[in-house]
Structures are given as structure tokens and as C-alpha cells.
N, C-alpha and C positions, 0 to 999 in steps of 0.2 A: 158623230160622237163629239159631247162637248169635253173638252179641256179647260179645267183651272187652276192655273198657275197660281202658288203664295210665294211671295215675296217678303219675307219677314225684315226689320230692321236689326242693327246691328246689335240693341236689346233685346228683341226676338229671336235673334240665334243663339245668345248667351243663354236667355231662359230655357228654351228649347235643349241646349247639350244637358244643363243640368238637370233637366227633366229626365232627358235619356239616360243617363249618368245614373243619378236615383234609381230607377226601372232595373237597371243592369245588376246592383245592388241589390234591390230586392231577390230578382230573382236568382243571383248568386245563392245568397242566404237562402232561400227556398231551397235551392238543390241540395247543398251541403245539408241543411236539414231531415230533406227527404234521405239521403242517402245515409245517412244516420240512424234514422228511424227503420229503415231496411236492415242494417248490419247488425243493431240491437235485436232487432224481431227474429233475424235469422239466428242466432247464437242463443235466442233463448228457449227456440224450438229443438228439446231431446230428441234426436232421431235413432233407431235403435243399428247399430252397423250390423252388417251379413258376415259371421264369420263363416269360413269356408268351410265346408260339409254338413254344415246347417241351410240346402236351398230351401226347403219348404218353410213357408211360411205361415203363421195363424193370424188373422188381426180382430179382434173384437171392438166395432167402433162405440160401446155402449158402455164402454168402462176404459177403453186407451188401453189396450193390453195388445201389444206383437209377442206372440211366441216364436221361435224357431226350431226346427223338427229335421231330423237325418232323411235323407232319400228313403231308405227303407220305412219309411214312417209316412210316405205317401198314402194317399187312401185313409189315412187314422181316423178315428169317431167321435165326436164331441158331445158330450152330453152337460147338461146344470143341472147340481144336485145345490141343495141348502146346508149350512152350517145354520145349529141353532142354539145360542147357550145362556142362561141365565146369569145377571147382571144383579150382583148385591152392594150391598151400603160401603158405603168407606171403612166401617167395624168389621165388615164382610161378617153379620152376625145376621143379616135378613136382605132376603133376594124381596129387590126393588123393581125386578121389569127383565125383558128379555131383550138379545139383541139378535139378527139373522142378519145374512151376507148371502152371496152365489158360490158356489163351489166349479168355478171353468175344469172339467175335466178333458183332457187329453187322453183316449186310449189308443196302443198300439192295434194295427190294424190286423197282427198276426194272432189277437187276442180272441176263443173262443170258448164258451161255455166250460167244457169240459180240458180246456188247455190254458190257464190266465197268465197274462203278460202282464208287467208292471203300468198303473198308470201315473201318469203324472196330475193331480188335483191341485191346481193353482185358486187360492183363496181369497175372494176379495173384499177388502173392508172399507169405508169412508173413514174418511182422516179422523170425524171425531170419536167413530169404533177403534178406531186403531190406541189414540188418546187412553181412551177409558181400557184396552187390553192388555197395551205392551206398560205405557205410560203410567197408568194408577192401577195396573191389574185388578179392574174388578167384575173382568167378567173371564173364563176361559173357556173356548171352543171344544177341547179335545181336555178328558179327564189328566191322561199323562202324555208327558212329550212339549212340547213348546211351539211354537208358530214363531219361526227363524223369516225375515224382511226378507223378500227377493229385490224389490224394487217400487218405486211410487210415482205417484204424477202430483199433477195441482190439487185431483178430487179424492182418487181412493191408493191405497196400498195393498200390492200382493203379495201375500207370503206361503208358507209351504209349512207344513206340519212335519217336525222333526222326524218323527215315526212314522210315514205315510204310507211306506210297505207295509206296514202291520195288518191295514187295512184290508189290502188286497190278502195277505195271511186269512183273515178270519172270514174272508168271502170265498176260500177256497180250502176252506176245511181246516184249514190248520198247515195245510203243505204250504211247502216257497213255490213263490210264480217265480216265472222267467223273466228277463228283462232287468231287474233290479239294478244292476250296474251301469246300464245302459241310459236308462231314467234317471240315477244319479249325474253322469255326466252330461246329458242333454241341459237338465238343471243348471249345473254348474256354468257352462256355457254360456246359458240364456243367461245370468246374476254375471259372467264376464260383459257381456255384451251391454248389458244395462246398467253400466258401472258408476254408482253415486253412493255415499252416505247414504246409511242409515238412519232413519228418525231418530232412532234408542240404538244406536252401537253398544256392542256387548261391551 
């Protein structure tokens, strides 16, 4: 094995510390950087927290939506229906184009044909539907009743139609389903849990 020894002169070790010196520098700043760029990114990522007796969880990666659901609500069904409603002029005196969304339904697993349990219909809009709904109202989803924010992200906003029992009402004849309290507080829960402003606060 060969060995080669440097011998640097007394200029040579001076240059040499201040090289190393610099180096050490740099790579300070880099860390304190990186660790910066970490603690930003961490706090600006909404995570949604587990409140307790909410285990079940929903996650939809195709709109960013976690729902949280009671034990007894294991097993529940999920279905997508469409929201569809016509979008008029700023005069609102001539419908100019339509707008559609997904309808994320939630239903109780105790729910059947001849027995309805309330479901929960989580609505989802892109921010610039949201704009033209809540913002300039010129379109509405639902003849009566209002579409109340539950929460948002970067892309779209969920919200929840004020009247949404009615629904299940006229899909069941006209009688009350079951569950409707229930559904209510699951909701509320979920709008605890994902706690932010409002786009349009009432």
C-alpha cells in the first residue's frame, strides 16, 4: 500500500482552516434551512384529528375528504350520486350553462329498503363552483334550503345541504327515517374536527 504524506506550509494550513471554516458554514445554513423548510411544510399540512368515538374512518383520495363514522356505522355503504343545477347571468334573468359536482354519500349500514336510516350526502364543489354558489350566487343546487360549508382544502369545498333529511323524507314516502339525530351529530363532529373559516362566513 502506498502512502502519501502533504506537508502543507504555514500559508497552506491557513488557507486550508478557512476552507474548512467556510464548508462548516455552508453546511450550517443548509441544516438550519432544511429544518425550516421541514417545520413549514409540517404545519401546513391540515391533518384531520380522531375525536374519540369516531374509530371508523372514510378517506377519499380523489377529492381529500376524511370522514369519521361511530362503531356502529361499521359496515356503512357508499355510493356517488350527482348534483346538477343550472347557472344564470349576473341579472339571473337567463340560464348561461350548467354546473355538476359528486354527491359522497355515506349510508347507515342498518339501512334497508323497507326500513331507511338517515344518510349523510357530503357535497363536493371546486373552489371556482363554490365562488359562482355561495360567493355571487348564481347557481343553486337544491330549489330550497341552503348548502351550509363543512370544510375545504386547496382544490374543492364540502358542504352539506341544510335540509338533507327531507330527502331521505321523500324517498320514503313521506314518513321520518331513523337515525336523523344521529347523522346530525356525526356531522357536527366531523365540521369540530376539521375546524377552519369559512370561505363566506355567515
Amino acid at each position: 500500500m502506498l502512502w502519501l504524506q502533504f506537508t502543507p506550509s504555514a500559508g497552506g494550513v491557513a488557507e486550508l482552516e478557512e476552507a474548512v471554516s467556510n464548508t462548516m458554514r455552508i453546511l450550517c445554513s443548509l441544516l438550519v434551512c432544511g429544518t425550516a423548510l421541514v417545520t413549514v411544510s409540517c404545519h401546513s399540512i391540515k391533518t384531520v384529528s380522531q375525536p374519540s368515538g369516531l374509530p371508523v374512518r372514510y378517506r377519499n383520495t380523489q377529492y381529500g375528504l376524511t370522514f369519521l363514522l361511530p362503531a356502529n356505522w361499521r359496515g356503512y355503504s357508499l355510493f356517488i350520486q350527482q348534483w346538477d343545477a343550472p347557472v344564470y347571468s349576473a341579472d339571473y334573468q337567463t340560464e348561461v350553462g350548467r354546473e355538476r359536482g359528486p354527491i359522497i354519500v355515506l349510508r347507515n349500514p342498518q339501512w334497508k329498503a323497507e326500513d331507511h336510516f338517515q344518510d349523510i350526502p357530503v357535497m363536493a364543489f371546486t373552489r371556482s363552483q363554490w365562488v359562482a354558489c355561495e360567493g355571487q350566487q348564481r347557481f343553486f343546487p337544491y330549489a330550497c334550503g341552503l348548502i351550509g360549508e363543512l370544510w375545504h382544502n386547496r382544490k374543492y369545498v364540502f358542504g352539506l345541504w341544510t335540509r338533507y333529511e327531507d330527502l331521505e323524507i321523500q324517498n320514503n314516502g313521506g314518513a321520518e327515517v331513523k337515525g336523523v339525530e344521529e347523522a346530525r351529530d356525526i356531522v357536527k363532529r366531523n365540521h369540530a374536527a376539521n375546524d377552519m373559516p369559512g370561505l363566506y362566513p355567515e
